[in-house]
DRENFIDO-325019 format. One record per atom (N, C-alpha, C): x, y, z; atom name; residue number from 1. Coordinates in steps of 0.2 Angstrom, whole numbers, plus 5000, padded with zeros to 4 digits. Atoms other than C-alpha are relative to their C-alpha. Example, Ala and Ser with C-alpha at 12.3 -4.5 7.8 and 13.67 -1.06 7.14 Angstrom:
% residues 2
+------+-------+------+-------+-----+
| east | north |   up | atomo | num |
+------+-------+------+-------+-----+
| 5004 |  4994 | 5000 |     N |   1 |
| 5062 |  4978 | 5039 |    CA |   1 |
| 5004 |  5006 | 5000 |     C |   1 |
| 4996 |  4994 | 4999 |     N |   2 |
| 5068 |  4995 | 5036 |    CA |   2 |
| 4996 |  5005 | 5003 |     C |   2 |
+------+-------+------+-------+-----+
***
This chain:
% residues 133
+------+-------+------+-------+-----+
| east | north |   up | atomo | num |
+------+-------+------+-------+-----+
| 5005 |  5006 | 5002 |     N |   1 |
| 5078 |  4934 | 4965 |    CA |   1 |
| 4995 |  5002 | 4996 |     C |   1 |
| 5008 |  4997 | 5005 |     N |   2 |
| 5064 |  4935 | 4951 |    CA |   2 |
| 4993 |  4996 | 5003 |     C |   2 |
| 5007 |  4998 | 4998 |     N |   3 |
| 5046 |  4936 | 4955 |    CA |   3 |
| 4995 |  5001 | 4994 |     C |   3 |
| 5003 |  5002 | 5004 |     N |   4 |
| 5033 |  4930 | 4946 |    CA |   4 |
| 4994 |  5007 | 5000 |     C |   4 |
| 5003 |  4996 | 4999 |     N |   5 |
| 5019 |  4943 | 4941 |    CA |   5 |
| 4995 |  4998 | 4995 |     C |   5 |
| 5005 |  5002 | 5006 |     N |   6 |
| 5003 |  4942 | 4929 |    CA |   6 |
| 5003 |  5006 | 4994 |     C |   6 |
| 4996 |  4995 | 5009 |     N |   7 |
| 5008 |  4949 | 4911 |    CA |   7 |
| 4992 |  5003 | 4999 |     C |   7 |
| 5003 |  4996 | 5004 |     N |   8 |
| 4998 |  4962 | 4905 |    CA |   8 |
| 5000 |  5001 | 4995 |     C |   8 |
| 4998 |  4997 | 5005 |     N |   9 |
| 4996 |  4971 | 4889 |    CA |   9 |
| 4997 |  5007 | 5003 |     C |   9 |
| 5003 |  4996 | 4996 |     N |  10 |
| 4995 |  4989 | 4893 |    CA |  10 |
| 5001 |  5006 | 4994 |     C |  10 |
| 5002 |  4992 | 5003 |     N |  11 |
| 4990 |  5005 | 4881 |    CA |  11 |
| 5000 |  5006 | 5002 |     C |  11 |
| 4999 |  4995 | 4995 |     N |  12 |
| 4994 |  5021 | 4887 |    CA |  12 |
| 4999 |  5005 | 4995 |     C |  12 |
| 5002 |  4994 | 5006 |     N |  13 |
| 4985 |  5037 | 4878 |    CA |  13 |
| 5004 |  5008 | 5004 |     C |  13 |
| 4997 |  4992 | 4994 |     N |  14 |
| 4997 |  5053 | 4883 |    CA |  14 |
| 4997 |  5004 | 4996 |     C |  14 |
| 5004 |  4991 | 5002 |     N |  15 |
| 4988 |  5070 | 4880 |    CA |  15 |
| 5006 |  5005 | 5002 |     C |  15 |
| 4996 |  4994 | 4997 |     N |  16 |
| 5002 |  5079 | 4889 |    CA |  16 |
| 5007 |  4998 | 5001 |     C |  16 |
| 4992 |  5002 | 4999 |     N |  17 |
| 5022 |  5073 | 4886 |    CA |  17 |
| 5003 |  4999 | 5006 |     C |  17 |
| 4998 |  4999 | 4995 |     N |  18 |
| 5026 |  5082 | 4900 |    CA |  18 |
| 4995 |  4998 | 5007 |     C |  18 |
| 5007 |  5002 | 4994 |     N |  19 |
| 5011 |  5076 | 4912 |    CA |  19 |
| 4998 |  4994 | 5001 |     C |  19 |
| 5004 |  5007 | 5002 |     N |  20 |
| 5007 |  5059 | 4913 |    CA |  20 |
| 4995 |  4999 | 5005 |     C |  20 |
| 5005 |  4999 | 4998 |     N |  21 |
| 4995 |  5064 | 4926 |    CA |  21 |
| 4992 |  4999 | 4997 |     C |  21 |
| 5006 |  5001 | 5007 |     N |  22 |
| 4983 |  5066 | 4910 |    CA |  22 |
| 5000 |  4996 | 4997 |     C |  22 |
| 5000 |  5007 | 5003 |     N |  23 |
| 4986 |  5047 | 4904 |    CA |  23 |
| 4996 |  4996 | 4998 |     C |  23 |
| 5007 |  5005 | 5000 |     N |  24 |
| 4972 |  5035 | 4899 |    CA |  24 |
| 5005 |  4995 | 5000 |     C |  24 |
| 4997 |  5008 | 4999 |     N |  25 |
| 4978 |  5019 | 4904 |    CA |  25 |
| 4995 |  4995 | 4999 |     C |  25 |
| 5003 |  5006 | 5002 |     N |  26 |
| 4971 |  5002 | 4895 |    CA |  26 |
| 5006 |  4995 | 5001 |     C |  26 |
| 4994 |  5006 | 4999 |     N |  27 |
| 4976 |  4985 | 4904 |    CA |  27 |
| 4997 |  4994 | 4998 |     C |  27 |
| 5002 |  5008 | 5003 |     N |  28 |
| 4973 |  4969 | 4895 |    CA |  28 |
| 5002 |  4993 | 5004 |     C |  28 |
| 4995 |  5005 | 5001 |     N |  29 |
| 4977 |  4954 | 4903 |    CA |  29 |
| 4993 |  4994 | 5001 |     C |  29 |
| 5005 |  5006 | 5003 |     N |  30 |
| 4967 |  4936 | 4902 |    CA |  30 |
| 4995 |  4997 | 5008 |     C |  30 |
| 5004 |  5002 | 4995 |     N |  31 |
| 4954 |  4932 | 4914 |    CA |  31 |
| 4999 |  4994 | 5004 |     C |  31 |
| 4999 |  5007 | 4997 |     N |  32 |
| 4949 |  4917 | 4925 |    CA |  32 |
| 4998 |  4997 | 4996 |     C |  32 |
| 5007 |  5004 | 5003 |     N |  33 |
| 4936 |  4908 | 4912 |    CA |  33 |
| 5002 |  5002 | 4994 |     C |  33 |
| 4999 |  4998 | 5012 |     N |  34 |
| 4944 |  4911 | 4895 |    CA |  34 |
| 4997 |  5005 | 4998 |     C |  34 |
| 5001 |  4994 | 5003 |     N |  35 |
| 4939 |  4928 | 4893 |    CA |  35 |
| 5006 |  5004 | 5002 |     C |  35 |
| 4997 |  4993 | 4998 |     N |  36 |
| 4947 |  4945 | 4895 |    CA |  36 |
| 4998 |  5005 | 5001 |     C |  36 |
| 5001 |  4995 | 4997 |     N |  37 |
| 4949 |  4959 | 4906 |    CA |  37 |
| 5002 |  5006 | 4996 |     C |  37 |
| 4998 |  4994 | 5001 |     N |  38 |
| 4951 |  4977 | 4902 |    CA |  38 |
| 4998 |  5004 | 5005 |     C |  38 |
| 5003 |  4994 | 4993 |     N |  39 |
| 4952 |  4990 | 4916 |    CA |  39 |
| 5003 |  5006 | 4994 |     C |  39 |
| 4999 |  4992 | 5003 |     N |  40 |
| 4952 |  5008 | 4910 |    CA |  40 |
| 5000 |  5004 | 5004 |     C |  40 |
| 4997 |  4997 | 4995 |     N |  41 |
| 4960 |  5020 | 4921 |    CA |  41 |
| 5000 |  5008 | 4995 |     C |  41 |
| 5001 |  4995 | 5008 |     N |  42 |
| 4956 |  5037 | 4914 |    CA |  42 |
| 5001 |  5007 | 5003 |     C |  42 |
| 4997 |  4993 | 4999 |     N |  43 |
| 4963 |  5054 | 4918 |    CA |  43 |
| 4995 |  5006 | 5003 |     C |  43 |
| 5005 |  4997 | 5000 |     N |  44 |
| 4947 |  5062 | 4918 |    CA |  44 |
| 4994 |  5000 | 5005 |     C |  44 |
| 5005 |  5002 | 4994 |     N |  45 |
| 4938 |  5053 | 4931 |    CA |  45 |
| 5002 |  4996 | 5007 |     C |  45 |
| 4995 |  5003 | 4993 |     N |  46 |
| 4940 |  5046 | 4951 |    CA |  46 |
| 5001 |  4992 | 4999 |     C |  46 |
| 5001 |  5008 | 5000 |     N |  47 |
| 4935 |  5028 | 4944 |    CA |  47 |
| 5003 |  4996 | 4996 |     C |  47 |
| 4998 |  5006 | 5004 |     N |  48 |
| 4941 |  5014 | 4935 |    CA |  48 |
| 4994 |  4997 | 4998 |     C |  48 |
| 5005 |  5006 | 5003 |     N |  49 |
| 4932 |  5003 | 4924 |    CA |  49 |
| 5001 |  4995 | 4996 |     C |  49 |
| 4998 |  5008 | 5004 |     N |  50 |
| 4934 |  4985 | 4919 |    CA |  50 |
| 4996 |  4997 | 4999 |     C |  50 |
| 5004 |  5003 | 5003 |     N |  51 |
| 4924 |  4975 | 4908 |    CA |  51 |
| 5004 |  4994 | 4996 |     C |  51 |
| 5000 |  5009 | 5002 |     N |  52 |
| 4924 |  4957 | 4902 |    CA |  52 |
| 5000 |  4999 | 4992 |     C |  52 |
| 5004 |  5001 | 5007 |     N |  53 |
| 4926 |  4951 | 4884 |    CA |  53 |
| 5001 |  4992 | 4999 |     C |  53 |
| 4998 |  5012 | 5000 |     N |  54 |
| 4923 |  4931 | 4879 |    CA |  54 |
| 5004 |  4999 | 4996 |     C |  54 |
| 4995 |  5003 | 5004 |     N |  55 |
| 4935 |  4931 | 4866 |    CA |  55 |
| 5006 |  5004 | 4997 |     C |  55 |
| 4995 |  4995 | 5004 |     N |  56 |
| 4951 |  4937 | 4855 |    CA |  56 |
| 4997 |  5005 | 4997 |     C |  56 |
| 5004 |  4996 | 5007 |     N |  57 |
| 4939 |  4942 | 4841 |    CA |  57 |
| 4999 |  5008 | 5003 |     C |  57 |
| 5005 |  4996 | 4996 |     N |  58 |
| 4929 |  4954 | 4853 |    CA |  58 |
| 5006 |  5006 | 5003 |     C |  58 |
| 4995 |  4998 | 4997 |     N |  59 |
| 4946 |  4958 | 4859 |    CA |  59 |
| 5000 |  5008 | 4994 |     C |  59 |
| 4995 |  4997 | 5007 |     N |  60 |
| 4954 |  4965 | 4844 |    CA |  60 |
| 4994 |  5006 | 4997 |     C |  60 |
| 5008 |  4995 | 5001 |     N |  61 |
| 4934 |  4974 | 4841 |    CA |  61 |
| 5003 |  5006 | 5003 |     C |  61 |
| 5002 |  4996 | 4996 |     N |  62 |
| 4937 |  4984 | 4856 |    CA |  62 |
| 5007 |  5006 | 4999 |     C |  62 |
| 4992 |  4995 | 5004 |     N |  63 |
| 4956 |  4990 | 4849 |    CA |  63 |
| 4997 |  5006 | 4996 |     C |  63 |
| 5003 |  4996 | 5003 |     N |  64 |
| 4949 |  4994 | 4835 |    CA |  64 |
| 4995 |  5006 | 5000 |     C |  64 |
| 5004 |  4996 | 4996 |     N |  65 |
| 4935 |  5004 | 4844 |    CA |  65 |
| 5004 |  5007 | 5003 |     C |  65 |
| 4998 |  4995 | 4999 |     N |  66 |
| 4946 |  5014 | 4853 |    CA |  66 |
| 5004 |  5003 | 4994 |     C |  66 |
| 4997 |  4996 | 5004 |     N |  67 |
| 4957 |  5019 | 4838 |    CA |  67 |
| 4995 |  5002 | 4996 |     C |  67 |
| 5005 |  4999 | 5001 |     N |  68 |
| 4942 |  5023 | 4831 |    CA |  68 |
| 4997 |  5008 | 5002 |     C |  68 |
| 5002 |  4995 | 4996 |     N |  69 |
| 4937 |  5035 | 4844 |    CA |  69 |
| 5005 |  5006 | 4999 |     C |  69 |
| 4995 |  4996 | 4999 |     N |  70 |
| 4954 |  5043 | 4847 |    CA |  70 |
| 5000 |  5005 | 4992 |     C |  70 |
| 5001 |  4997 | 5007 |     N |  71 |
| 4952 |  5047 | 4828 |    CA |  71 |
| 4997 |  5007 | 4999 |     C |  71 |
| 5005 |  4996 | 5000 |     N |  72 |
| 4939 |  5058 | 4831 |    CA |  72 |
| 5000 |  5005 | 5007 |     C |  72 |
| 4999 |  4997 | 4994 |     N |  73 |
| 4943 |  5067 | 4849 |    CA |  73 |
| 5003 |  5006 | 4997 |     C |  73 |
| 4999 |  4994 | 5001 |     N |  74 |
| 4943 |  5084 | 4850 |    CA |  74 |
| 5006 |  5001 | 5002 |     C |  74 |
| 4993 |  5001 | 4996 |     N |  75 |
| 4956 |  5082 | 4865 |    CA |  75 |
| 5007 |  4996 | 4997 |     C |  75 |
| 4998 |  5005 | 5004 |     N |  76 |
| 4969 |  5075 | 4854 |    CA |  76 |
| 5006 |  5000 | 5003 |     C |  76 |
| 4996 |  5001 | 4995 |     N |  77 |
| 4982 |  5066 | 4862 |    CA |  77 |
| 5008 |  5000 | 4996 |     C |  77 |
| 4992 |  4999 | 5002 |     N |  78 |
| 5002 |  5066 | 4858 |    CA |  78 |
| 5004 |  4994 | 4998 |     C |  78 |
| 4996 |  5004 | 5002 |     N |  79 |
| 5008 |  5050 | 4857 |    CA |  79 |
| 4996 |  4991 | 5003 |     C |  79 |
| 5003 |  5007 | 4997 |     N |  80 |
| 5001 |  5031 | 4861 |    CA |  80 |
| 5006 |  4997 | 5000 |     C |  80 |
| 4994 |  5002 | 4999 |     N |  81 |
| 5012 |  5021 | 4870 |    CA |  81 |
| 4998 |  4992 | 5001 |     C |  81 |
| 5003 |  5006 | 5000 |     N |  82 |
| 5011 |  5000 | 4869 |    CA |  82 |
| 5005 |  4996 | 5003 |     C |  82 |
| 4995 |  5004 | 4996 |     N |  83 |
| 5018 |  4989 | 4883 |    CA |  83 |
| 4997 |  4992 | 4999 |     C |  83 |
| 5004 |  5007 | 5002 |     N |  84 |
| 5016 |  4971 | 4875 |    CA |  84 |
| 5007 |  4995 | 5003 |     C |  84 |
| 4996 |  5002 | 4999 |     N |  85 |
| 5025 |  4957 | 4884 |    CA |  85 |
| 5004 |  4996 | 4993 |     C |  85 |
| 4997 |  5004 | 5005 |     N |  86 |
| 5038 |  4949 | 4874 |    CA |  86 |
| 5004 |  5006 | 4992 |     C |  86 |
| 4999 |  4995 | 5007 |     N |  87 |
| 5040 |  4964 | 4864 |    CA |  87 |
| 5002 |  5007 | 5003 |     C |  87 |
| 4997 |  4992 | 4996 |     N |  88 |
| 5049 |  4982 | 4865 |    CA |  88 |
| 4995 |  5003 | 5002 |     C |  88 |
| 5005 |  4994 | 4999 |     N |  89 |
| 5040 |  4997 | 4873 |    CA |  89 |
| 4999 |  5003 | 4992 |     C |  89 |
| 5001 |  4994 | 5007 |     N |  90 |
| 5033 |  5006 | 4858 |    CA |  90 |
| 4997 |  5006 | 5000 |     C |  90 |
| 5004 |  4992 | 5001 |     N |  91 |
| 5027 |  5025 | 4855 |    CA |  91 |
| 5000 |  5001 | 4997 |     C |  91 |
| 5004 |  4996 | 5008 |     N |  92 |
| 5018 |  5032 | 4840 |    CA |  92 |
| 4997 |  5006 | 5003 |     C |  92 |
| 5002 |  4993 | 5002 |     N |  93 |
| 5015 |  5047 | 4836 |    CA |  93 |
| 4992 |  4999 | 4996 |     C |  93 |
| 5008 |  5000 | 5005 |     N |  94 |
| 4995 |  5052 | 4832 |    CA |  94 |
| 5002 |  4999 | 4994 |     C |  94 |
| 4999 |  5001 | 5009 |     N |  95 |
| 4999 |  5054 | 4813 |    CA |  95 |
| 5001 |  4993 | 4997 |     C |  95 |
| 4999 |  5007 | 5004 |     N |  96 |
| 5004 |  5036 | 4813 |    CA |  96 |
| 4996 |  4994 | 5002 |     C |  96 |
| 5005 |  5004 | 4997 |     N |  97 |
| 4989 |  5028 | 4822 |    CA |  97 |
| 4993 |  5002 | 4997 |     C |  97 |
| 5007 |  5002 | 5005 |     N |  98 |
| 4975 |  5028 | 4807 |    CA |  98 |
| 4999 |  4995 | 5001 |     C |  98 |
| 5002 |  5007 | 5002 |     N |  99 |
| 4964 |  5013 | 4804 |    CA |  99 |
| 5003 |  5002 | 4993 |     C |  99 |
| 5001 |  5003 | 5009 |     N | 100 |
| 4970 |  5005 | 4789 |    CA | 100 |
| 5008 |  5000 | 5000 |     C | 100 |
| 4994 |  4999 | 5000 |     N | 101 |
| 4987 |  5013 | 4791 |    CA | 101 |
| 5005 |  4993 | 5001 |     C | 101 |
| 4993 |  5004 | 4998 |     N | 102 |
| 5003 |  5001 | 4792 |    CA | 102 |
| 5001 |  5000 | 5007 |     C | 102 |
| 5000 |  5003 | 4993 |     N | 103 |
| 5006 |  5005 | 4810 |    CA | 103 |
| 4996 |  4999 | 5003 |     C | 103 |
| 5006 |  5003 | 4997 |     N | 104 |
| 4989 |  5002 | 4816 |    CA | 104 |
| 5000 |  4995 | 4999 |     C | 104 |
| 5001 |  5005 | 4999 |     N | 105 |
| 4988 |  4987 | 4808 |    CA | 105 |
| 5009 |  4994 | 5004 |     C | 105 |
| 4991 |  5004 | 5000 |     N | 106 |
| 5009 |  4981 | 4814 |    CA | 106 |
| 4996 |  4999 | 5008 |     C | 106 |
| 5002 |  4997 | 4994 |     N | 107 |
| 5001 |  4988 | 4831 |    CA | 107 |
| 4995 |  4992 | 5002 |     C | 107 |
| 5004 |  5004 | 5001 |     N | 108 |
| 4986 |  4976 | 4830 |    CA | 108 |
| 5002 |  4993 | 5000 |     C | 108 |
| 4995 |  5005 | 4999 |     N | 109 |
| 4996 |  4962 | 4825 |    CA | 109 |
| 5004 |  4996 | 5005 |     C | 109 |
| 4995 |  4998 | 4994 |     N | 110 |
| 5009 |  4963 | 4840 |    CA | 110 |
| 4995 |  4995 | 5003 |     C | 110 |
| 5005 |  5002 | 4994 |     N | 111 |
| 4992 |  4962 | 4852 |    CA | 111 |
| 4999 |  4993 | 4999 |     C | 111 |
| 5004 |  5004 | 5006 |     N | 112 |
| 4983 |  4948 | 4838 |    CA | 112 |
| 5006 |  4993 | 5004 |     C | 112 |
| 4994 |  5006 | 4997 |     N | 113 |
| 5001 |  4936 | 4843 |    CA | 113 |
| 5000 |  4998 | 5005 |     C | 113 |
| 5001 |  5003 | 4995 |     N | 114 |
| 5000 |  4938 | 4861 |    CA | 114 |
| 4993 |  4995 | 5002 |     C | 114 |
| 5005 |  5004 | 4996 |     N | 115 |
| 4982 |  4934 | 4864 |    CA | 115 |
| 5000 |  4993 | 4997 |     C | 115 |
| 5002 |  5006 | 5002 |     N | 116 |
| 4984 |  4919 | 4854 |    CA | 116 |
| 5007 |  4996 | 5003 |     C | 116 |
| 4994 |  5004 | 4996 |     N | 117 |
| 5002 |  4914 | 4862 |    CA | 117 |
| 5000 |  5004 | 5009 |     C | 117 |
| 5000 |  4995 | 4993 |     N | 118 |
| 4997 |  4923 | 4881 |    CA | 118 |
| 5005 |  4997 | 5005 |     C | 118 |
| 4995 |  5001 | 4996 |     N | 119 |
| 5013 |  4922 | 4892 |    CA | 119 |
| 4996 |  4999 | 5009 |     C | 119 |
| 5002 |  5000 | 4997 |     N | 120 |
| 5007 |  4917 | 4909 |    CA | 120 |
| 5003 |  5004 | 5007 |     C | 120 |
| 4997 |  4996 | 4995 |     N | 121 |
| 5021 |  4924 | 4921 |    CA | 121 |
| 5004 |  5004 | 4996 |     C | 121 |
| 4994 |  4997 | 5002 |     N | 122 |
| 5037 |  4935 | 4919 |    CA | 122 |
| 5005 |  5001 | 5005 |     C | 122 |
| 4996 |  5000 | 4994 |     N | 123 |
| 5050 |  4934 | 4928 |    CA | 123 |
| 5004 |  5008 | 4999 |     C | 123 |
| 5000 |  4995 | 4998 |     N | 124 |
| 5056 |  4951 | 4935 |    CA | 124 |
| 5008 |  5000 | 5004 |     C | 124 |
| 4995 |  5001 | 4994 |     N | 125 |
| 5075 |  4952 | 4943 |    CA | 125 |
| 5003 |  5007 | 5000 |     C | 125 |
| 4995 |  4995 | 4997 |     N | 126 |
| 5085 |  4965 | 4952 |    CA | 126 |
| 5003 |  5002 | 4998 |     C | 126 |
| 4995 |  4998 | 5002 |     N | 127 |
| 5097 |  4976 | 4947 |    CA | 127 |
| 5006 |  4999 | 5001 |     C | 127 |
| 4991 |  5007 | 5000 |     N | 128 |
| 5114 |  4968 | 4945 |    CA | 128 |
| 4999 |  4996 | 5001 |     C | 128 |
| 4998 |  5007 | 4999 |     N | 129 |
| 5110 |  4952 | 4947 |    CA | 129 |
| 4997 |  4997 | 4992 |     C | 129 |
| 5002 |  5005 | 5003 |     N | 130 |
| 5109 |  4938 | 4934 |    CA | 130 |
| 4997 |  4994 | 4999 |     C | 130 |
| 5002 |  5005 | 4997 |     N | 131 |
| 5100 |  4926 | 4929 |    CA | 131 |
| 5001 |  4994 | 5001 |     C | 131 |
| 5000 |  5004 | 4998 |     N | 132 |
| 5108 |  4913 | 4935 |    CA | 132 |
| 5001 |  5001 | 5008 |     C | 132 |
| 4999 |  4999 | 4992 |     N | 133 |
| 5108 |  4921 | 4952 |    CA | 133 |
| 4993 |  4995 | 5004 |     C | 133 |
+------+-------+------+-------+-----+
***
């Protein structure tokens, strides 16, 4: 039977292939009030931290922001991997998440579509069953 869920958009920064222990996790999804949530789940620390943003624009800011950063980390991470509904799981490799680059901006895009088309549920079914079950 499928089971509704809130839709995410989820970022996952790996430092360690074999380790997902060492993961940054960014979860994007749409808040009560026409803004947007991001919890950051961060490898480095016991706490989580979620902050509010009032629009797409601010959204797409805070992307940029992190790609930004990541750019410039010492700890330099292996691979960015992008859980966007409606869309394949994706992984890039650092070499291809520059600003200005083609897959940062494809990347960007992707997000750019959702937040302006945001899926409200997803339906979720069981192994072997179909969906007409």
């Amino acid at each position: 039977m499928p089971s509704s869920n809130c839709v995410n958009v989820q970022i996952r920064i790996i430092r360690d292939n074999c380790n997902s222990l060492k993961d940054e996790i960014f979860t994007l999804s749409k808040g009560t009030h026409n803004d947007w949530r991001i919890n950051h789940k961060s490898a480095f620390s016991a706490t989580n931290s979620t902050m509010f943003l009032p629009s797409r624009t601010d959204v797409l800011e805070y992307l940029h922001n992190i790609f930004d950063l990541l750019k410039v980390d010492d700890e330099r991470f292996q691979f960015l991997q992008f859980d966007v509904p409606c869309y394949p799981v994706t992984m890039v490799s650092r070499s291809d998440v520059l600003v200005g680059s083609q897959t940062f901006d494809n990347l960007v895009r992707v997000v750019e579509s959702v937040l302006y088309n945001w899926p409200y549920d997803v339906e979720h079914w069981s192994a072997g069953e179909s969906e007409s079950t």
